[in-house]
N, C-alpha and C positions, 0 to 999 in steps of 0.2 A: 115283487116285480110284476107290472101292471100287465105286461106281455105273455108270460109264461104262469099267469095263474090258472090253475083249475085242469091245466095242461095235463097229458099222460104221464107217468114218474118217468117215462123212459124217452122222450121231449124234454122236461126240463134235467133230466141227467144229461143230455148232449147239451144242450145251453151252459150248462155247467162244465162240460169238460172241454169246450171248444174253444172258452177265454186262455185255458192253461194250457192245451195242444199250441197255440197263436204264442202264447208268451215264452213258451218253451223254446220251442224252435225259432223263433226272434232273439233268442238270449244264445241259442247255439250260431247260428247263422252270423251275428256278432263279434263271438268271443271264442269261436276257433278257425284255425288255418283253413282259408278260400280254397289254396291252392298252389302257394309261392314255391316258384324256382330257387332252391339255396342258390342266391350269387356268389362267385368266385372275386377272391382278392386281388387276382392274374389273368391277366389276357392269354386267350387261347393260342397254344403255338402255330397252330397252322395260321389262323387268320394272319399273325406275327407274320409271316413269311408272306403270305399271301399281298398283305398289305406293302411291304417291302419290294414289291415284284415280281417274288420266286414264282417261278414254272416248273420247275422240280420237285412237286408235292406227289405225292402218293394220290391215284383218283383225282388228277387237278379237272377234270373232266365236270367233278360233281360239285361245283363251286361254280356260282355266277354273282352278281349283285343286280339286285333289281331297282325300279325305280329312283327309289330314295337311297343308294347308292351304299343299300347295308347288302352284307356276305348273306348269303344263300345256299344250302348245302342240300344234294336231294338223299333221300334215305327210303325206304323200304318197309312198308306197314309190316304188321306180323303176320296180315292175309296176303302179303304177296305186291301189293296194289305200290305206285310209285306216290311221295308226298314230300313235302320238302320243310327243313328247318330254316330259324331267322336269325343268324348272332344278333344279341343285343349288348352293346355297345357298353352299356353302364351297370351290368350285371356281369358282364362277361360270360355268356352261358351262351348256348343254342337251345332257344326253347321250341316246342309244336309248332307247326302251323297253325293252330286257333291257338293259342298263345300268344299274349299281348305284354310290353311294358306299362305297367301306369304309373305316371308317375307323381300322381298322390298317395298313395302306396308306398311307392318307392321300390316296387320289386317288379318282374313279370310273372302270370298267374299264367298257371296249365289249365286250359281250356276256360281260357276267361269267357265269360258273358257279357257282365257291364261292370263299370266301378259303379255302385248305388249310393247316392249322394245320404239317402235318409237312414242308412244303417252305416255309412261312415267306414264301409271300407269296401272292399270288390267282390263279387261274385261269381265265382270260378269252379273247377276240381271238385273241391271237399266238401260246400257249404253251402252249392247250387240245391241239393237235395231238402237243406232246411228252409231256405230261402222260398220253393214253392210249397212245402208242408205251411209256413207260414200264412204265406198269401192264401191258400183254402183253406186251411182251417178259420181263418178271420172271416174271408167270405162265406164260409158255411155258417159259423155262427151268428155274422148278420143276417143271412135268409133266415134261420132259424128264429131269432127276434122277428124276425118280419112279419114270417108264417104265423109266430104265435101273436102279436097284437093282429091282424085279420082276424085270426082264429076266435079273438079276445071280442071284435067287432061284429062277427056276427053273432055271436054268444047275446050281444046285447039287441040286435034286431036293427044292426046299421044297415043302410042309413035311415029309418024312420023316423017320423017328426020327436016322435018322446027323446030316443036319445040326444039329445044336445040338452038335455037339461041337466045332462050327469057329464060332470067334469071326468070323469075318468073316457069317455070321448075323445076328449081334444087330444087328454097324454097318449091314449094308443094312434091317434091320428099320427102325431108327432113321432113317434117312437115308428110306426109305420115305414111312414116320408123318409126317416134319417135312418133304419139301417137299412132300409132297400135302396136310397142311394149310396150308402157304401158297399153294398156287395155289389152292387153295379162297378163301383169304380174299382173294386176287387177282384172285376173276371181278369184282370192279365193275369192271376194266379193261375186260372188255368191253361192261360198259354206255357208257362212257366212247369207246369207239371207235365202237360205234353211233351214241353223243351226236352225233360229229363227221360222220358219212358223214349221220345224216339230220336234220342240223341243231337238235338240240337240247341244252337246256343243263337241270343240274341243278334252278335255278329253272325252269326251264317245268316239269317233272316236278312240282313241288311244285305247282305251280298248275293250271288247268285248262285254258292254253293249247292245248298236244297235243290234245287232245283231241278241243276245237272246232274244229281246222285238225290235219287229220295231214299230216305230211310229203308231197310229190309228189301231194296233191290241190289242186282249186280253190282260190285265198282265197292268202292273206299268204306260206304254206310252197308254193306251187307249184313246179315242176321247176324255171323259170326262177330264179326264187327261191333254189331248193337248189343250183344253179348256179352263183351269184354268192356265197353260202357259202362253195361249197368253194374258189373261186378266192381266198377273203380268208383266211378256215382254216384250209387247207392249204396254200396260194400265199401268203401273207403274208410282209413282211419280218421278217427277224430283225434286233431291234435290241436292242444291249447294254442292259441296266440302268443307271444313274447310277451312280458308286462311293458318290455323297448319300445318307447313311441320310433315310427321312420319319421325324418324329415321329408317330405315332398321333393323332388330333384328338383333340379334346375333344366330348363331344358336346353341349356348349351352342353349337355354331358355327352351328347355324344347321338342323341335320339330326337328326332321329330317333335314338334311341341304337341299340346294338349294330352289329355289323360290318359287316354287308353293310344298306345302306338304298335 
C-alpha cells in the first residue's frame, strides 16, 4: 500500500484495524434491532372508549389529540419533568415522544433518529451507538490514508521538479485527493457521535427541542437524565433482527404518509 509504506508499525496497525472497527459496526448497525416497539394485535382499551366518546375514563384529563388528530397522553419522566406519549395507530402501542412510526420499517422505533436509506433500515434505540462507531471509524481511517500518502509525499521531496518522473507521485496524489474527500464527507459521523454522548437525535436537530432544553442543564435533558441515556444507548442489548422481512405499510393504516411519522 503506497500510502502507508515505510509508515511507524503503530500507523499502519491503525490503518489496519480501522477497515474492521467500519465493517464491524456496519454489519452490527444492519443486522440487529434499531429499536422497535413490539406492536400489539389489539387496540388500546382506553383509546377504544376514548374514540367512542366516553368521558368516564380514569385521568380523561391526560388525553388530548393534537394536530393530526392522533391521541396524546401526558406521562411523567423518571426525573419528575412532565412529557407526553403518541398512540400509533397501526401498531397499536403508545410510543415516546421522540419515537416515530416508519413506515418502511413497518414498526415505530424508541428514540428514532432517521430511517437510513443506505443501510436499509432505521436508526433508533439499539444501533444508534454502532451507527456513529461506524461513521468514525471510516472517517478516521480515511484521514489516516490521507495522513500517510502526504506523509508518503514529502518523503519524496514533493512537490519538486524530480518527483513527477516517479509514477508512484500520481498514486499518492490520487490516493491523497480521494480519502481526504471521503473523510470530509464522513464528518457527519461526528455529529452523530456528539448525537449519542449528549443525547440527541437528528429530529430534535430539526426541531426546536435542543434548544429550549440543552443538554446537562435544568428541564427534561439534565445530567440525571443524560445518565440514563447513555446507560440504554450505549448499555443497551444487542438483539438479532427477525430473519421476517416487514412489508412497508400502506399509508391509509391509520398514520400520516411518508416514512418517519
Amino acid at each position: 500500500m503506497y500510502s502507508v509504506r515505510d509508515l511507524p508499525w503503530w500507523y499502519q496497525l491503525l490503518v489496519a484495524v480501522m477497515p474492521v472497527v467500519a465493517v464491524v459496526n456496519l454489519w452490527l448497525t444492519n443486522l440487529t434491532d434499531p429499536g422497535i416497539i413490539p406492536p400489539l394485535s389489539e387496540k388500546d382499551a382506553v383509546v377504544e372508549l376514548l374514540d367512542d366518546g366516553h368521558t368516564d375514563i380514569p385521568d380523561r384529563s391526560r388525553y388530548v389529540k393534537d394536530a393530526k388528530g392522533r391521541w396524546m397522553r401526558a406521562v411523567v419522566t423518571p426525573e419528575g419533568y412532565g412529557d407526553f406519549e403518541k398512540y400509533c395507530t397501526v401498531c397499536n402501542v403508545w410510543r415516546p415522544q421522540r419515537g416515530y412510526h416508519c413506515t418502511v420499517c413497518g414498526h415505530c422505533m424508541e428514540r428514532g433518529d432517521h430511517h437510513c436509506e443506505v443501510m436499509g433500515n432505521c436508526i433508533a434505540k439499539l444501533n444508534h451507538r454502532f451507527f456513529a462507531l461506524f461513521l468514525c471509524s471510516a472517517q478516521v481511517g480515511c484521514a489516516l490514508m490521507m495522513g500517510g500518502a502526504i506523509w508518503r509525499l514529502q518523503r519524496l521531496s514533493f512537490p519538486n521538479k524530480d518527483v513527477w518522473d516517479n509514477a508512484e507521485t500520481y498514486v499518492l496524489l490520487i490516493l491523497a485527493v480521494f480519502y481526504g474527500y471521503h473523510a470530509l464527507m464522513l464528518v457527519f459521523g461526528t455529529f452523530h457521535a456528539f448525537a449519542v454522548v449528549c443525547d440527541v437525535t437528528t429530529k430534535d436537530m430539526a426541531g426546536d427541542e435542543v434548544c429550549r432544553n440543552l443538554p446537562c442543564l435544568p428541564g427534561k435533558r439534565n445530567p440525571t437524565a443524560l445518565l440514563r441515556s447513555w446507560r440504554a444507548v450505549c448499555c443497551g442489548p444487542i438483539i438479532w433482527r427477525s430473519s421476517t422481512r416487514v412489508t412497508p405499510l400502506l399509508q391509509d393504516q391509520g398514520e400520516a404518509g411518508g416514512r418517519e411519522v
